[in-house]
DRENLO-748707 format. One line per field, with one value per atom (N, C-alpha, C): atom name; x, y, z. Coordinates in nm, 3 decimals, always signed. Atoms other than C-alpha are relative to their C-alpha. Layout:
N
drendren (CA	...)
c1 (X	...)
c2 (Y	...)
c3 (Z	...)
//
This chain:
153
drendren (N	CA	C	N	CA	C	N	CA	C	N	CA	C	N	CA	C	N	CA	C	N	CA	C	N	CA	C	N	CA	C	N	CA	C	N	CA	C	N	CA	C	N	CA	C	N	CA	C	N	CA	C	N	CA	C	N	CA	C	N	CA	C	N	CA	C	N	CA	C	N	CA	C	N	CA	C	N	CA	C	N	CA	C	N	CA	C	N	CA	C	N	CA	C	N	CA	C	N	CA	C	N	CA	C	N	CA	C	N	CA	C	N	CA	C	N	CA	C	N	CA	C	N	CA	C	N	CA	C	N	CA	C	N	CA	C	N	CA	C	N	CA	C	N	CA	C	N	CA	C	N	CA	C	N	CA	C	N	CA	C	N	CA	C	N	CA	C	N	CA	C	N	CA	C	N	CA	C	N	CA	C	N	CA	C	N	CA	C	N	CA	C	N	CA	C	N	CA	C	N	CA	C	N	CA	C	N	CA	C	N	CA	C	N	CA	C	N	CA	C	N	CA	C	N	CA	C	N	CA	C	N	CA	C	N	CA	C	N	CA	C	N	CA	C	N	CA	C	N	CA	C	N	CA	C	N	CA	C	N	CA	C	N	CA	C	N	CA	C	N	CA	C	N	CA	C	N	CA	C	N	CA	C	N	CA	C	N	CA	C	N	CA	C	N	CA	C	N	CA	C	N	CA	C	N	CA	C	N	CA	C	N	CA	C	N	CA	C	N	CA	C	N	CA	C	N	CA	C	N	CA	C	N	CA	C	N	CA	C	N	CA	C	N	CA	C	N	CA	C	N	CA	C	N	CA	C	N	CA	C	N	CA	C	N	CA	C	N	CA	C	N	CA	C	N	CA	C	N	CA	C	N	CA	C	N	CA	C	N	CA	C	N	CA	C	N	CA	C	N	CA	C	N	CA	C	N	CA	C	N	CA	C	N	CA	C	N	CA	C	N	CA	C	N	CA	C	N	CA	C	N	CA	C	N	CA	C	N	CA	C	N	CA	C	N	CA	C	N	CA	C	N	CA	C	N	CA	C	N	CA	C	N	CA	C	N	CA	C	N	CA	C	N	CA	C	N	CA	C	N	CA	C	N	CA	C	N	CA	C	N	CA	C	N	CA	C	N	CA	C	N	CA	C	N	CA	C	N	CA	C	N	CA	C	N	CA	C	N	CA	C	N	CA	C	N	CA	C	N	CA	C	N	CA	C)
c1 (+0.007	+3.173	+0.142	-0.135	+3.506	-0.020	+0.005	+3.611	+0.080	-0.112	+3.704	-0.023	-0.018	+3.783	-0.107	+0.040	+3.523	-0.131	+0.154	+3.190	-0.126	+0.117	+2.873	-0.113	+0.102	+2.613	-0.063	+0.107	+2.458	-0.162	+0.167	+2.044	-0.017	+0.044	+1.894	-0.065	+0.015	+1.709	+0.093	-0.112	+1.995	+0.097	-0.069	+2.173	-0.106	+0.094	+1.874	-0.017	+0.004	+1.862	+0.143	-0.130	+2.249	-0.032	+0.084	+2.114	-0.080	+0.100	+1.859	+0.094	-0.078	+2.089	+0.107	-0.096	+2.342	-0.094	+0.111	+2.061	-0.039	+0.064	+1.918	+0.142	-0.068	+2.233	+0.050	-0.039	+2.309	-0.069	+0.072	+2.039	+0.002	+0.009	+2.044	+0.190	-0.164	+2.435	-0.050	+0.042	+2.283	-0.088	+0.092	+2.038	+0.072	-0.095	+2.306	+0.110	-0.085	+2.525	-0.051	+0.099	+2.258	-0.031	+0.061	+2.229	+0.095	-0.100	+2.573	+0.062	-0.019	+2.534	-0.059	+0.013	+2.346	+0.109	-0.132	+2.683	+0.062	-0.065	+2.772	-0.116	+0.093	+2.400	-0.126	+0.137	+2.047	-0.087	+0.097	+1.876	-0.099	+0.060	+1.768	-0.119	+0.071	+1.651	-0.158	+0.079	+1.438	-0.115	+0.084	+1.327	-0.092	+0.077	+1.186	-0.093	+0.087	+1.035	-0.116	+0.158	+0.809	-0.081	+0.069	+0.730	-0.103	+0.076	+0.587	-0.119	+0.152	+0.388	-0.078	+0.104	+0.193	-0.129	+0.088	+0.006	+0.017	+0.020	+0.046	-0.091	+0.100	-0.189	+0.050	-0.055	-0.205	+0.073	-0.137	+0.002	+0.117	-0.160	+0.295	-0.008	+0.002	+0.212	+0.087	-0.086	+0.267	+0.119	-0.093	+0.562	+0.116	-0.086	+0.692	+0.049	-0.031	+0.664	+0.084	-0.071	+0.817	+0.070	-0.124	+1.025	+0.109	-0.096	+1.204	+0.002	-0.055	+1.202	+0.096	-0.112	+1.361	+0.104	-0.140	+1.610	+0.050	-0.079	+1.682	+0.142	-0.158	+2.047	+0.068	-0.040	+2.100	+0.003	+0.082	+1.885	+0.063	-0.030	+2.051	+0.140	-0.122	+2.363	-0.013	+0.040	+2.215	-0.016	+0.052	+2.058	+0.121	-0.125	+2.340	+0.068	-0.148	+2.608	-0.076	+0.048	+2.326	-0.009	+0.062	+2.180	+0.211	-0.131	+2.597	+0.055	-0.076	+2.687	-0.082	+0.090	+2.399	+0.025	-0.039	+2.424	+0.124	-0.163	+2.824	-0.041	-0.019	+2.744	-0.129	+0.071	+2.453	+0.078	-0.052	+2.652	+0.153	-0.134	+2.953	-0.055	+0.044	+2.736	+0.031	-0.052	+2.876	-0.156	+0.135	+2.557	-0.096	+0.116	+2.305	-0.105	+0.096	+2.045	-0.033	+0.014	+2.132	-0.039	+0.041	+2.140	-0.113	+0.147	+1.820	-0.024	+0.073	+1.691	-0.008	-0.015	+1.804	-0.032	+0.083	+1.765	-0.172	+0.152	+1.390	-0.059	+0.034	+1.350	+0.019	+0.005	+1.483	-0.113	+0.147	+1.244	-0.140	+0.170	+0.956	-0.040	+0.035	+1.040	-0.008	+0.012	+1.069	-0.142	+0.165	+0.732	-0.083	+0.071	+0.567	+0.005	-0.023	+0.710	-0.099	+0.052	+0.604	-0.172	+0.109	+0.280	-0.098	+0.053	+0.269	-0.050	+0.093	+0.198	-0.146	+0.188	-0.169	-0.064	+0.079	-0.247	+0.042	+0.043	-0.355	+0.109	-0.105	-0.069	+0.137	-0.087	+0.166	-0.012	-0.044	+0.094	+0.035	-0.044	+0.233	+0.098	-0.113	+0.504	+0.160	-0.104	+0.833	+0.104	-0.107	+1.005	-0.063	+0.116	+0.686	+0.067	-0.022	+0.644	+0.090	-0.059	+0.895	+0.131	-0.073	+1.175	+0.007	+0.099	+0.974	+0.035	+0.018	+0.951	+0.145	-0.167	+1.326	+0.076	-0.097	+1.466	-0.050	+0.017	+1.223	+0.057	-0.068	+1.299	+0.188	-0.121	+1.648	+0.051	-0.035	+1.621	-0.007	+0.000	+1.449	+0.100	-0.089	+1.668	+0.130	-0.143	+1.963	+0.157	-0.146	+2.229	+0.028	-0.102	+2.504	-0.036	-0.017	+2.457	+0.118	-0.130	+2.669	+0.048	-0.099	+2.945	-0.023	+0.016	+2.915	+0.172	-0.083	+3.192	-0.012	-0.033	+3.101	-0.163	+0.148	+2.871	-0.073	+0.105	+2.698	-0.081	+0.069	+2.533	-0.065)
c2 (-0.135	-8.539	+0.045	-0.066	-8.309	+0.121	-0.068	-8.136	+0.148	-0.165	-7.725	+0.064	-0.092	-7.447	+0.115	-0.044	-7.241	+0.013	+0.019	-7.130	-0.041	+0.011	-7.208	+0.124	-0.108	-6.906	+0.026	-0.017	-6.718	-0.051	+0.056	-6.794	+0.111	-0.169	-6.528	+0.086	-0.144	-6.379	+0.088	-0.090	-6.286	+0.033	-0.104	-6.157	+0.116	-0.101	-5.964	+0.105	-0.114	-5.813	+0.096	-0.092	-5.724	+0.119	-0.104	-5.572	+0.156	-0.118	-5.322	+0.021	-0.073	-5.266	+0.095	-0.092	-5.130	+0.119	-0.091	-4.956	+0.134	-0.151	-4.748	-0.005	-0.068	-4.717	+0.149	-0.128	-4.477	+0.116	-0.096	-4.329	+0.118	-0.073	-4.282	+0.113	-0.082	-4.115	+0.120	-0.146	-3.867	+0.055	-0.134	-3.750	+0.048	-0.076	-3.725	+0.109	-0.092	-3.554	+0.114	-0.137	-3.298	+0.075	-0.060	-3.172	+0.060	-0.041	-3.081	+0.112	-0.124	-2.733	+0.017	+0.011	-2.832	-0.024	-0.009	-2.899	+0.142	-0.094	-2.537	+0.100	-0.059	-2.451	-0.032	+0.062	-2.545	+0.055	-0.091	-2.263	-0.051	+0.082	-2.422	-0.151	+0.113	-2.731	+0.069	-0.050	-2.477	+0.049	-0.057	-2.287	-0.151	+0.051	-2.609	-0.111	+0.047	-2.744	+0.088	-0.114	-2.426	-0.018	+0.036	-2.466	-0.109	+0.089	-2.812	+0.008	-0.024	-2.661	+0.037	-0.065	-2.490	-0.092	+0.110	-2.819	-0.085	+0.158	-3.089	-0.013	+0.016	-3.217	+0.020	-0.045	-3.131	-0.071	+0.104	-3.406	+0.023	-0.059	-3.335	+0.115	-0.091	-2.988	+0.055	-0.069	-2.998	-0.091	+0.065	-3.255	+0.135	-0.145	-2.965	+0.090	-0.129	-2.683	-0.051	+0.040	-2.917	-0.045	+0.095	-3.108	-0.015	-0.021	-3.085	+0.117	-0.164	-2.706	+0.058	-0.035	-2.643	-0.105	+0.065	-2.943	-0.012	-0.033	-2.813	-0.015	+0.011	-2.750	-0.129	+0.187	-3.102	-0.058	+0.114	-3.279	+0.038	-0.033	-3.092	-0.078	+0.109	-3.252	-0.127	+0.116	-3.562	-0.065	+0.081	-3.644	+0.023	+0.008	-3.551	-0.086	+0.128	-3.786	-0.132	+0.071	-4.007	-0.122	+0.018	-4.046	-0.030	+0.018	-4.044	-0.140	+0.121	-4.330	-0.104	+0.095	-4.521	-0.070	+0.041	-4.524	-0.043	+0.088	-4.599	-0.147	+0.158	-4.906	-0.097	+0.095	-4.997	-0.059	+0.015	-4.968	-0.138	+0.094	-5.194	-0.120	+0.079	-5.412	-0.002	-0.007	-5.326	+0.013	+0.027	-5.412	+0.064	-0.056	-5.375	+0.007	+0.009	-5.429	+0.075	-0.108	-5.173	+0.119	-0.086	-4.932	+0.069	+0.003	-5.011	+0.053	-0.121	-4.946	+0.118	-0.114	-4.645	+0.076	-0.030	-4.532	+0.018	+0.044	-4.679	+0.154	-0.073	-4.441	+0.193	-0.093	-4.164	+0.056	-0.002	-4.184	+0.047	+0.017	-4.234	+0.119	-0.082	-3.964	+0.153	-0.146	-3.715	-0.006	+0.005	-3.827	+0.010	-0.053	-3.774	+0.111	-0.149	-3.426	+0.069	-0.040	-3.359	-0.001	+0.012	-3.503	-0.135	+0.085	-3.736	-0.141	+0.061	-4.012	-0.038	-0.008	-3.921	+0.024	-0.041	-3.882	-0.119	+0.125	-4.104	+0.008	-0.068	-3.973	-0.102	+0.021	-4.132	-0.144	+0.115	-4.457	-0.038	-0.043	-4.325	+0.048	-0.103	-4.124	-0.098	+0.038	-4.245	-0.054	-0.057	-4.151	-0.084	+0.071	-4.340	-0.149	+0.164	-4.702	-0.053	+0.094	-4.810	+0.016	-0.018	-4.656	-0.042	+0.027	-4.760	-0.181	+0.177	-5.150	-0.051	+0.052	-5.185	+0.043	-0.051	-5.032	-0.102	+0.116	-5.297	-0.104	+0.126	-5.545	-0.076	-0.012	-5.472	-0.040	-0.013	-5.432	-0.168	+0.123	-5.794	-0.063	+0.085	-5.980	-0.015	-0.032	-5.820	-0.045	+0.017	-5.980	-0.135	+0.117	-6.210	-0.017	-0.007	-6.068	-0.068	+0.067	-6.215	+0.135	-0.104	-5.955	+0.119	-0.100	-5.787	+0.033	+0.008	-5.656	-0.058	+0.054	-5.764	-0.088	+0.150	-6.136	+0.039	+0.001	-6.076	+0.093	-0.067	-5.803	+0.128)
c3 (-0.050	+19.314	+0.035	+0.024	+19.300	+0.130	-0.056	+19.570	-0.042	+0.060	+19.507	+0.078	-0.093	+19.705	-0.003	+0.027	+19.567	+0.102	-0.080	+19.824	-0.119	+0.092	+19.649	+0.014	+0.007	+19.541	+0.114	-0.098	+19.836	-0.045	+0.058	+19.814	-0.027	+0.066	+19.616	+0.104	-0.090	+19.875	+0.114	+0.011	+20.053	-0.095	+0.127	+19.730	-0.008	+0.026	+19.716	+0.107	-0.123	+20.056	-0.007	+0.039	+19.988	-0.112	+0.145	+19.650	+0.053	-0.037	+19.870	+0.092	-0.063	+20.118	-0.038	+0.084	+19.864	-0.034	+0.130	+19.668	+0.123	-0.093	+20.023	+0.045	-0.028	+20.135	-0.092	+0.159	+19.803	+0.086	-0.035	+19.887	+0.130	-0.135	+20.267	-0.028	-0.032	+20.214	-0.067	+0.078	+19.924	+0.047	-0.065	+20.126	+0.124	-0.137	+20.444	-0.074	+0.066	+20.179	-0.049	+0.024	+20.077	+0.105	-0.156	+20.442	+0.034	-0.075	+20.476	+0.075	-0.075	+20.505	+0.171	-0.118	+20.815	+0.122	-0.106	+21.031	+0.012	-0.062	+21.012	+0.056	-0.043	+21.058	+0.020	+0.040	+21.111	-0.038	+0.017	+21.003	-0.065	+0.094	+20.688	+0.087	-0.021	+20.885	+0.062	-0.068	+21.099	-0.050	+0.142	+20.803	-0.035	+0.044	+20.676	+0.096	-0.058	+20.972	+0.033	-0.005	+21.022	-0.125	+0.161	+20.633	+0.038	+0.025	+20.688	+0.149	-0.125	+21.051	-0.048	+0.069	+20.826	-0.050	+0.040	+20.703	+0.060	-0.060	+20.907	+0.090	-0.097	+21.140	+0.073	-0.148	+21.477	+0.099	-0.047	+21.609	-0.027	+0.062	+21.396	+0.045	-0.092	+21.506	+0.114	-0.109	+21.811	+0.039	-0.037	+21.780	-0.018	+0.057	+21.578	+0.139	-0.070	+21.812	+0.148	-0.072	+22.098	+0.027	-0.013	+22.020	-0.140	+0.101	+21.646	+0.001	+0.002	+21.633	+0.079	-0.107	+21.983	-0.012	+0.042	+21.882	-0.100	+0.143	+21.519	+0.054	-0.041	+21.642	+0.011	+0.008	+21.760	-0.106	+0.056	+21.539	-0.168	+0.107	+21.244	-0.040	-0.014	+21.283	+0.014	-0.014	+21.434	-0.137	+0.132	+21.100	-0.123	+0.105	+20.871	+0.057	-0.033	+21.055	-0.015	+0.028	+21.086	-0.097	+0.128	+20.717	-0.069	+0.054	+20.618	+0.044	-0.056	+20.881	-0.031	+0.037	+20.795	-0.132	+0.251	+20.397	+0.018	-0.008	+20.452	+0.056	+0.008	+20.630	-0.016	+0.062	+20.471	-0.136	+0.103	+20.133	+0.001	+0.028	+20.249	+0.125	-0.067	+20.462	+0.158	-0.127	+20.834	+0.081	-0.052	+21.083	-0.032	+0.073	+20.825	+0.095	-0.088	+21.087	+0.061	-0.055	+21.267	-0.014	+0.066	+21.053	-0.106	+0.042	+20.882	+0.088	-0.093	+21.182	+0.066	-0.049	+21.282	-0.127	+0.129	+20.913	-0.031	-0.019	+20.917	+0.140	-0.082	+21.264	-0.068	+0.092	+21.060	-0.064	+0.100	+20.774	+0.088	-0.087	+21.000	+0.071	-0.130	+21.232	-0.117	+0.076	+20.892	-0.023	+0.059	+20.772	+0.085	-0.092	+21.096	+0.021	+0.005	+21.122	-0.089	+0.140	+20.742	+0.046	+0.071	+20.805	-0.083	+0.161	+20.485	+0.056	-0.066	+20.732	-0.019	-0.058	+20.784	-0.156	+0.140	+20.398	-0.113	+0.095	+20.089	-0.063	+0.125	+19.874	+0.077	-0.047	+20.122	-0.059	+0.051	+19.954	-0.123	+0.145	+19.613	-0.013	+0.008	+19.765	-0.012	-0.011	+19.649	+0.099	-0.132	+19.954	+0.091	-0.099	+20.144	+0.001	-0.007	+20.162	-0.072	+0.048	+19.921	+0.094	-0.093	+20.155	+0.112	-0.142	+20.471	-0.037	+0.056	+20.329	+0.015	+0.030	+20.236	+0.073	-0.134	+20.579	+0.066	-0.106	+20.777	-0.057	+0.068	+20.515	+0.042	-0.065	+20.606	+0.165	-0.157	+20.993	+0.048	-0.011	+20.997	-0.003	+0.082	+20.755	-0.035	+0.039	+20.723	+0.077	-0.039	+20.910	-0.048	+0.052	+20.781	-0.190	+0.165	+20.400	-0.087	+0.084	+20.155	-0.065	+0.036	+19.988	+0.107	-0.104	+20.340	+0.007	-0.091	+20.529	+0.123	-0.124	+20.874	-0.080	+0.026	+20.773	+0.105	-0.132	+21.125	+0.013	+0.024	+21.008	+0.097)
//
């Protein structure tokens, strides 16, 4: 047996969790990068939280009318720096864990707004469970990825 300087192959399932953490980070930045007009305004965000009062159950409802509508302003910004700081260090590995989960709270807290939650469709929806899966997957598992920046995840 020869000794070399070389590490030996991470285990695939962490190559693989690195793999989804790259993959939603993409994601989570292009959807924080699609919001951007939200930092000089939230109108839009406001506009489309009344849109989705129109159908959601009455839970989302009245989360709506109390609590994301009167904190559009905040919450408009909140989620753009968010969805941007998230995807950055999901994408270069900086405490994936974290940012799953705050990511994961994200998600969760749009799809309760929306609604899509409480309906069959939500287990077909793109945006649904496979997004939802690979943020906990993440939040669990994710620290000390291999080709991270910070290993400790």
């Amino acid at each position: 047996m020869s000794a070399t300087n070389s590490e030996a192959p991470p285990p695939a399932p962490a190559a693989g969790l690195r793999v989804l953490s790259v993959l939603l980070g993409i994601f989570m930045f292009a959807m924080g990068w699609s919001k951007t007009a939200w930092l000089a305004s939230s109108a839009s965000l406001t506009d489309e939280l009344w849109g989705w009062h129109e159908y959601a159950p009455a839970v989302s409802q009245w989360y709506l009318e109390t609590i994301a509508i009167p904190g559009a302003p905040l919450f408009a910004r909140l989620v753009l720096l968010g969805e941007l700081a998230c995807g950055t260090a999901l994408m270069l590995g900086l405490g994936v864990r974290l940012a799953a989960l705050v990511s994961l709270l994200m998600v969760l807290n749009f799809h309760f707004a929306m609604g899509v939650l409480f309906q069959a469709a939500y287990l077909t929806n793109g945006y649904g469970l496979p997004v939802v899966a690979g943020l906990t997957a993440l939040a669990w598992g994710g620290g000390g990825l291999p080709y991270s920046l910070n290993r400790r995840g």
